[in-house]
RODO-2510 file (C-alpha; in nm, 4 decimals, decimal comma):
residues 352
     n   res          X          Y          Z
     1     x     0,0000     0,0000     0,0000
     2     x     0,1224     0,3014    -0,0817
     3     x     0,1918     0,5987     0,2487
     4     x    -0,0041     0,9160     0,1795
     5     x     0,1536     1,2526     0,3401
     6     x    -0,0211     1,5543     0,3019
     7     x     0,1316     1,9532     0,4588
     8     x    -0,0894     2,2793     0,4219
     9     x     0,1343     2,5676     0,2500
    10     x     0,0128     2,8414     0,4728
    11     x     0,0549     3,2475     0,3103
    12     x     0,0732     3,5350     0,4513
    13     x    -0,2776     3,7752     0,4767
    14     x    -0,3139     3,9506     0,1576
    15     x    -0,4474     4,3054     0,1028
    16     x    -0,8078     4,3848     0,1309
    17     x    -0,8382     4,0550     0,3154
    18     x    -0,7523     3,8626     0,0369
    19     x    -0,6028     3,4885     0,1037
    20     x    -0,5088     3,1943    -0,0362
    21     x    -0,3235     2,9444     0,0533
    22     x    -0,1159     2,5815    -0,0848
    23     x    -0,1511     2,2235    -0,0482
    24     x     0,0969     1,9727    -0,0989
    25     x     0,0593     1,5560    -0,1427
    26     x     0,2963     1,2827    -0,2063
    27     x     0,2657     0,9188    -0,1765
    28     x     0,4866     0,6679    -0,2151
    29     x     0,4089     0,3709    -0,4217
    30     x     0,6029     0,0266    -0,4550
    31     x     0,7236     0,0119    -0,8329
    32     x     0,9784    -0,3026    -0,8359
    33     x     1,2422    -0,4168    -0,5686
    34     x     1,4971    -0,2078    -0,6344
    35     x     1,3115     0,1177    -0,6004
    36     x     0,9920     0,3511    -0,5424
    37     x     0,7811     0,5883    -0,7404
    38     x     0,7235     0,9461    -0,5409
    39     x     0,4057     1,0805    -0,7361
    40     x     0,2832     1,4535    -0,5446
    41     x     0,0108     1,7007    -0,5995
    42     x     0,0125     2,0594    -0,5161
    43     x    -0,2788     2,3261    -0,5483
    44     x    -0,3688     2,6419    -0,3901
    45     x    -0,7198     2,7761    -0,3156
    46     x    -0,8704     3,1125    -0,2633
    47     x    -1,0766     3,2585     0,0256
    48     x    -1,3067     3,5702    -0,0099
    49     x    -1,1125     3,7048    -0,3934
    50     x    -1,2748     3,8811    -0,6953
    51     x    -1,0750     3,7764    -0,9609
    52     x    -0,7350     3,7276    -0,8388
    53     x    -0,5428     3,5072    -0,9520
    54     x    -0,2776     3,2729    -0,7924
    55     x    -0,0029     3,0136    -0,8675
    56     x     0,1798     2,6719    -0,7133
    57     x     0,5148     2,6013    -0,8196
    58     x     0,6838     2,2822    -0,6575
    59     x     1,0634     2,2629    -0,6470
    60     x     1,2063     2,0736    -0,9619
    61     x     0,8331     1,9845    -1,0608
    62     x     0,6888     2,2626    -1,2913
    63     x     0,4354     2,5249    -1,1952
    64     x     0,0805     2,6813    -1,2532
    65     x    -0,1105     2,9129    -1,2175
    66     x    -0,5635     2,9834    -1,2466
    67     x    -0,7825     3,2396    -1,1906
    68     x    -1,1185     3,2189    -0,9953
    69     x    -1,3662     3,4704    -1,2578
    70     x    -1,6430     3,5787    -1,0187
    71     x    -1,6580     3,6463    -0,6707
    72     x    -1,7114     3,3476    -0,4503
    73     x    -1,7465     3,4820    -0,1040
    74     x    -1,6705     3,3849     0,2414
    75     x    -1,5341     3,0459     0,1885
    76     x    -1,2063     2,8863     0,0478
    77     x    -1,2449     2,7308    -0,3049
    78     x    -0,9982     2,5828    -0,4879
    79     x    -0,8478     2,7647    -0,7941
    80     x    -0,9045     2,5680    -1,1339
    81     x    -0,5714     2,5445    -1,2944
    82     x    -0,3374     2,6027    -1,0279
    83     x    -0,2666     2,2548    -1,0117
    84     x     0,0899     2,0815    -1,0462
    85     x     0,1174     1,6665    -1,0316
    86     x     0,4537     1,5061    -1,1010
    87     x     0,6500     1,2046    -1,0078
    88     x     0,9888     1,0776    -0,9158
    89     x     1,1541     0,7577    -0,8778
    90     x     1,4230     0,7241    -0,5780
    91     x     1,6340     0,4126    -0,5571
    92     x     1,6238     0,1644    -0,2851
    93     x     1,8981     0,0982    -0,0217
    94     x     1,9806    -0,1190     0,2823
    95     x     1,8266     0,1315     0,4422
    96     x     1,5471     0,3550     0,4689
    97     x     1,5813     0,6833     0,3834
    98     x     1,4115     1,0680     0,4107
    99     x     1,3656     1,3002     0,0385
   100     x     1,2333     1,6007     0,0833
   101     x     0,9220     1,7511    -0,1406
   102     x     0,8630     2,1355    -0,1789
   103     x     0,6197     2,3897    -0,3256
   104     x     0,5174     2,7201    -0,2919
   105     x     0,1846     2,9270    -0,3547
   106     x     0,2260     3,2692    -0,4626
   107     x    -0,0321     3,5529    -0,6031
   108     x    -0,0429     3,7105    -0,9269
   109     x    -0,1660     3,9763    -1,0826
   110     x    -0,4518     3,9574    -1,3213
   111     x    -0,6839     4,2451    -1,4687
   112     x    -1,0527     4,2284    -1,4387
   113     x    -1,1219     3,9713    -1,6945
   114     x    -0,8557     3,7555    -1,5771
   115     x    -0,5817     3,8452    -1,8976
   116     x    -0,2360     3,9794    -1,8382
   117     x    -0,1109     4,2552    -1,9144
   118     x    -0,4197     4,4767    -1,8776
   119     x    -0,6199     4,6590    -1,5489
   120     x    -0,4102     4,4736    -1,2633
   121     x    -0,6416     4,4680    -0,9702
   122     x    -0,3038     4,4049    -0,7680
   123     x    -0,1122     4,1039    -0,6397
   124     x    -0,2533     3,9891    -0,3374
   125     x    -0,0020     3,8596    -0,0274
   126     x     0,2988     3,6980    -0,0274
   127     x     0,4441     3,3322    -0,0709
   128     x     0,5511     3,0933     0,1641
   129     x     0,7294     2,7479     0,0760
   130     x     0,6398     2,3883     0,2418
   131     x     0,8287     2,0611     0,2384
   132     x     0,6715     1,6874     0,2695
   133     x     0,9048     1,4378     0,3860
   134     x     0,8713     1,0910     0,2014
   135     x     1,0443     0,7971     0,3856
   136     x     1,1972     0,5877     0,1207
   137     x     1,1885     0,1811     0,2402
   138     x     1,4580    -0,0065     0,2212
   139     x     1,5053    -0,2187    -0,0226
   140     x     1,3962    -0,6271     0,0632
   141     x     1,7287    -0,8166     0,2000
   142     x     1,6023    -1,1842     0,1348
   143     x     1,7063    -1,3292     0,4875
   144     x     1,9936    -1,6123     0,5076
   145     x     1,8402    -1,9572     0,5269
   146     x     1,9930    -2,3019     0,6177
   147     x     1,9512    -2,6575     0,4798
   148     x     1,8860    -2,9474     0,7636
   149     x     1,9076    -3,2252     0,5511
   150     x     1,8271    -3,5883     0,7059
   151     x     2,0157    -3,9282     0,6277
   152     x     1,8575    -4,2383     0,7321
   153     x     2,1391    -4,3973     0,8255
   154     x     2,0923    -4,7312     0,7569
   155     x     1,6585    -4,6680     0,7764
   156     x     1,4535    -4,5797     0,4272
   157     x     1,2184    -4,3300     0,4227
   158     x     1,4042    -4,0347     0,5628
   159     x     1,2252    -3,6993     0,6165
   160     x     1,2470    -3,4168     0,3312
   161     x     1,5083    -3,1713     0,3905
   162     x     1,3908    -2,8508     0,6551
   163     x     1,4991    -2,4845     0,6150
   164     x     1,6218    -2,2815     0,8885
   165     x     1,5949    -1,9031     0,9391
   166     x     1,8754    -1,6886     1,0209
   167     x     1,8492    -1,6345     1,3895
   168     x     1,4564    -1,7816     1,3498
   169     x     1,4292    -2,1676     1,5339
   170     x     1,3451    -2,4141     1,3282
   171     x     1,0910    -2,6722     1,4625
   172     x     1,1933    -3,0431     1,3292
   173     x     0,9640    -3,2690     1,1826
   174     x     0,8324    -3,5668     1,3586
   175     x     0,8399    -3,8080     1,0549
   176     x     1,1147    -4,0424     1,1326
   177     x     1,2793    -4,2912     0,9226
   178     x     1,1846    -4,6903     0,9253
   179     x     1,4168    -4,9866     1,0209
   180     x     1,3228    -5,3363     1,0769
   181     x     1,3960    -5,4734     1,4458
   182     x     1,4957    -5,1373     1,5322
   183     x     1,3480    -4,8004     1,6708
   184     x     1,4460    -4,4443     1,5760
   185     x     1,5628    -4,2536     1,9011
   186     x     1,5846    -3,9192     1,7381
   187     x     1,8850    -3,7121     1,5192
   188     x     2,2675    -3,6411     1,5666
   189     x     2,5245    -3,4801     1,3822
   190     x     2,7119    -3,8115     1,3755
   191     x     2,6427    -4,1069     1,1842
   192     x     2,7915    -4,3241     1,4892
   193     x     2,6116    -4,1681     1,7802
   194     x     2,4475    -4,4040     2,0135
   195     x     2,2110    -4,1282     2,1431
   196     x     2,0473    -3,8251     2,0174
   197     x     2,1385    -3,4498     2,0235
   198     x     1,7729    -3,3593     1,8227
   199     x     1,4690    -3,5294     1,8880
   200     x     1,1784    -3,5084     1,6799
   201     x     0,9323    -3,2007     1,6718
   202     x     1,2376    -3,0929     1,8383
   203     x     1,4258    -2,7064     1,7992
   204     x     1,6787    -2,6671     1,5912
   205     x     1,8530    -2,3051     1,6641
   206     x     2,1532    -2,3332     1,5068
   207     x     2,2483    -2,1406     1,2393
   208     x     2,3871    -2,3238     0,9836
   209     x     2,3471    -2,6059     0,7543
   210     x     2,4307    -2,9454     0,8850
   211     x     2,3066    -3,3143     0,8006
   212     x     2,1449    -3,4866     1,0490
   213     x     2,1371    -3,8739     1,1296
   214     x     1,9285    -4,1428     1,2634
   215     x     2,0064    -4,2945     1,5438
   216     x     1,8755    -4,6423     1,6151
   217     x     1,8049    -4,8602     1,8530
   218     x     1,7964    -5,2474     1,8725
   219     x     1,4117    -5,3736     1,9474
   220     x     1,4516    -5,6384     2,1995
   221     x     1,2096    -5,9268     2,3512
   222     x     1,2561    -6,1174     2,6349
   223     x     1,1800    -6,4966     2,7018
   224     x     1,0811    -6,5804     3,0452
   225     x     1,0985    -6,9180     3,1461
   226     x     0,8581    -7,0289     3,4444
   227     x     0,9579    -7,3886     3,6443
   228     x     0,5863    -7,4256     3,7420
   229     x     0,6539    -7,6048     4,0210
   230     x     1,0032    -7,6873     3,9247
   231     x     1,2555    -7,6313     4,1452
   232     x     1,5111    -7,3125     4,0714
   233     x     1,4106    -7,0031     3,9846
   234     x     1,2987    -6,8003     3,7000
   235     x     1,5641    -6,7412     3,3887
   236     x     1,5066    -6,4762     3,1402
   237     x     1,6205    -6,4999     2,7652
   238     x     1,6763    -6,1565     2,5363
   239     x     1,6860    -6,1501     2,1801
   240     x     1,6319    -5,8795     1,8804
   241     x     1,3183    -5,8575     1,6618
   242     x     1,3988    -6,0176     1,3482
   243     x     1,6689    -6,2491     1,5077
   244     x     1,4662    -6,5093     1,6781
   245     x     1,5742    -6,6962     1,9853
   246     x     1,7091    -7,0936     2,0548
   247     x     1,4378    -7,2371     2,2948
   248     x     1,6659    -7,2997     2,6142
   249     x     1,6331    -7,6713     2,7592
   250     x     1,5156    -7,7201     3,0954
   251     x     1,7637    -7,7354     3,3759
   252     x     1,4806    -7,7980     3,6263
   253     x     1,3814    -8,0933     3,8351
   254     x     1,0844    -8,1710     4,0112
   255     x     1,0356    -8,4964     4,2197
   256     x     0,8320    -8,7540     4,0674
   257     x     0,7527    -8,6114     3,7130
   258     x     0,9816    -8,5757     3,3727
   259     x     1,0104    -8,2498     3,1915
   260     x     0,7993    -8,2778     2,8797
   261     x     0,8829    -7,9196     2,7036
   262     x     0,7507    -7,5791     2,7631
   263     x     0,3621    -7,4030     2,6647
   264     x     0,2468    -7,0085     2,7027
   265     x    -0,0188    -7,1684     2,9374
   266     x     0,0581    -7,3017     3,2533
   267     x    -0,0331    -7,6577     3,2717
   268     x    -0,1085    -7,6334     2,8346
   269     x     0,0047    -7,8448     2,5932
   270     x     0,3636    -7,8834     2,4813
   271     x     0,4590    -7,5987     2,2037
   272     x     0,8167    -7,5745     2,1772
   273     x     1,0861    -7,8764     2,2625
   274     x     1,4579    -7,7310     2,3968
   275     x     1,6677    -7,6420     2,1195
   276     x     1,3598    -7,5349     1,8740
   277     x     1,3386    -7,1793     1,7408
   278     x     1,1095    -6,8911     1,9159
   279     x     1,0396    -6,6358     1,6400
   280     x     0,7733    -6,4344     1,7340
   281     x     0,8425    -6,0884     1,7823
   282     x     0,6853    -6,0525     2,1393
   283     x     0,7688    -6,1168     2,4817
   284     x     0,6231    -6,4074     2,6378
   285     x     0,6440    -6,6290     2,9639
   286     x     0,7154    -7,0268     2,9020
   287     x     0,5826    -7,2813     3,1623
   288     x     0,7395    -7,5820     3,2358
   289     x     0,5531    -7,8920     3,1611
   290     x     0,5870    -8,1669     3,3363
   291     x     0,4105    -8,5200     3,3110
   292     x     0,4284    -8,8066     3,6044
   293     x     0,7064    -9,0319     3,5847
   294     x     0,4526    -9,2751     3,7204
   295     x     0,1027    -9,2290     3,6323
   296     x    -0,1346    -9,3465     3,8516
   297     x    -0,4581    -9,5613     3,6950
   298     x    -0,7988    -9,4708     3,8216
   299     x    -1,0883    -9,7219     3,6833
   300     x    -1,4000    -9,5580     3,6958
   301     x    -1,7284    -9,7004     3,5790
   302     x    -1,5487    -9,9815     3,4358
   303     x    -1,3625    -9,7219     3,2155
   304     x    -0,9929    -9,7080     3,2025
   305     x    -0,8623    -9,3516     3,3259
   306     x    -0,5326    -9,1786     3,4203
   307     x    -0,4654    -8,9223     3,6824
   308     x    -0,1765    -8,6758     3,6102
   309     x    -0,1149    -8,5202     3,9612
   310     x    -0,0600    -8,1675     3,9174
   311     x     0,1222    -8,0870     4,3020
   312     x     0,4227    -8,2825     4,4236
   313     x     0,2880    -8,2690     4,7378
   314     x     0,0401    -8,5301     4,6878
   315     x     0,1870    -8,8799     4,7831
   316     x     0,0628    -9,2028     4,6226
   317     x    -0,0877    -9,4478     4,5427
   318     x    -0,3858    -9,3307     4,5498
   319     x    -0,6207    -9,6552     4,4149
   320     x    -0,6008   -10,0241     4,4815
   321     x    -0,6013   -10,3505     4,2738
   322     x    -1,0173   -10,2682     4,2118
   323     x    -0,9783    -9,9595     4,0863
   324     x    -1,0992    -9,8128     4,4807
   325     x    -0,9501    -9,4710     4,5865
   326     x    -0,7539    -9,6128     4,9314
   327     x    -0,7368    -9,2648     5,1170
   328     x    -1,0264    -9,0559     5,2468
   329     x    -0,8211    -8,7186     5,1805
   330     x    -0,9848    -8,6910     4,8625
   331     x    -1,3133    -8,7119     4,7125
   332     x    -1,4289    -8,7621     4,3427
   333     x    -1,6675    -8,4502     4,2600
   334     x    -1,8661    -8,3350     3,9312
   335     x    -1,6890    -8,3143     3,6579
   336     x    -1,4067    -8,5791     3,6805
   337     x    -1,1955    -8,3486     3,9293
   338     x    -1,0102    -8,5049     4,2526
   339     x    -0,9627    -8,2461     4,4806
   340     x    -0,8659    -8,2792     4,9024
   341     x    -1,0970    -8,2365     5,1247
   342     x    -1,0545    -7,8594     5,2244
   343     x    -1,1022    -7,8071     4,8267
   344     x    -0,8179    -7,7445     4,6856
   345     x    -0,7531    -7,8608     4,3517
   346     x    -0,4528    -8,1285     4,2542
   347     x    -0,5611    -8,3281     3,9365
   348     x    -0,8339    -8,4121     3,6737
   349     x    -0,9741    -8,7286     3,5700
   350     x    -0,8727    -8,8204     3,1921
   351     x    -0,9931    -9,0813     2,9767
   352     x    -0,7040    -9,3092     2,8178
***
């Protein structure tokens, strides 16, 4: 937009009351980068005259001058003619700067039909001069910028590169690179760093260009092996996604059973022997399983059962020659369970 300055020329009282007086505009007005276009205006008008005439002349910008032909009373009128308009172009600089523009209204003598050289009714006042001061802006310094450029480092998909301000703080994107079996910590200026100096959404303030690296770290899972009722105690296992693990064998014991292999549900089914591969990329709890190194043979309606005793705190045996439970610590309730008497669960009843 262009900035509008406007002064009032004022002039001295003229004889018989006569006055006029000068205007002067300028505004400033954006032509390319490199500089400005100064276009200005300057008039004069007349208060309470008979046919005088008057005149604007602006420094370096031409002049004019008009008559007013009839008597126009007690109020200030502007003078047809007495008009200059001009322009000027000023270069721009690094920095702003202040031009000066000037005019000056004047009287002149005219005779009674407005012609010179005839009946001069007499120059009215005198002339005073007026200067507008147009600021000039400097001209548009583009400001420094910065590249952040990202390298995956050993990842695909790296973010695009970022640019920085001069002195402005660059927020980092939060994109960050992809890896399998590993994680992206965040950003360093090294390509060997084992932890970050940037993370992401992060500020960057410094300024100057600079490459930035991912830096990863190793996804791991962890095995935990369970002796259910084993005796030792718990053992834990690590490996990396993508790596797998060796199931461990069993270096358990347990007194009157045989270590059958290991299950993700205590007391389940066998899934994975010692020695066989785990390579689900998870961490998960394996229970020991353990079978009876003697089952003991429950007959039961004439049917042929076994009972896998599930606490090594139960002693045997537990039936005689008939197929007749010998001790009175346990009964036989719904659903083919033996428990003790106070309730407490220590085997099921399975067909053969």
């Amino acid at each position: 937009m262009p900035s509008a300055y406007t002064s009032v020329v004022p002039i001295p009282e003229g004889a018989g009351n006569r006055q006029y007086r000068g205007y002067l505009e300028a505004t400033v007005q954006d032509v390319a980068d490199s500089y400005v276009r100064v276009n200005y205006t300057a008039y004069v008008e007349m208060y309470y005259a008979w046919q005088y005439g008057v005149g604007i002349q602006v420094t370096g910008g031409g002049s004019a001058t008009g008559v007013l032909p009839n008597a126009i009373g007690a109020e200030w009128v502007r003078v047809p003619g007495a008009v200059v308009t001009g322009y000027f172009t000023v270069n721009k600089t690094s920095s702003q700067r202040t031009y000066a523009v000037s005019a000056r209204a004047y009287g002149v003598a005219v005779d009674i039909n407005g012609n010179a050289p005839g009946y001069y009714y007499g120059s009215a006042g005198g002339s005073a001069t007026v200067s507008v001061n147009v600021t000039i802006p400097a001209a548009y310094t583009p400001p420094r910028t910065y590249t952040v450029s990202f390298n995956a480092n050993g990842g695909n998909n790296a973010p695009a590169s970022q640019t920085k301000i001069h002195n402005k703080t660059l927020i980092l994107t939060t994109q960050v690179p992809e890896r399998d079996g590993y994680r992206c910590l965040g950003w360093a200026t090294s390509s060997t760093a084992s932890s970050p100096t940037y993370i992401p959404g992060g500020a960057y303030i410094t300024n100057a260009s600079d490459v930035l690296y991912a830096v990863w770290e190793r996804i791991t899972f962890t095995i935990t092996y369970n002796a259910a009722n084993g005796t030792g105690t718990t053992k834990t296992q690590t490996f990396n996604a993508g790596d797998g693990a060796t199931i461990q064998s069993n270096s358990w014991s347990r007194e009157g059973y045989t270590f059958a292999g290991w299950s993700t549900v205590r007391r389940g089914d066998v899934e994975y022997a010692p020695n066989s591969s785990y390579s689900t990329n998870r961490d998960v709890t394996l229970y020991a399983i353990w079978t009876p190194s003697n089952p003991y043979v429950l007959f039961k309606d004439q049917e042929l059962y076994c009972w896998e005793i599930n606490e090594s705190s139960i002693d045997g045996p537990f039936i005689d020659q008939y197929g007749e439970i010998t001790t009175t610590t346990f009964t036989e309730q719904t659903g083919q369970d033996l428990i003790m008497a106070d309730n407490f669960l220590v085997g099921s009843i399975e067909e053969v």
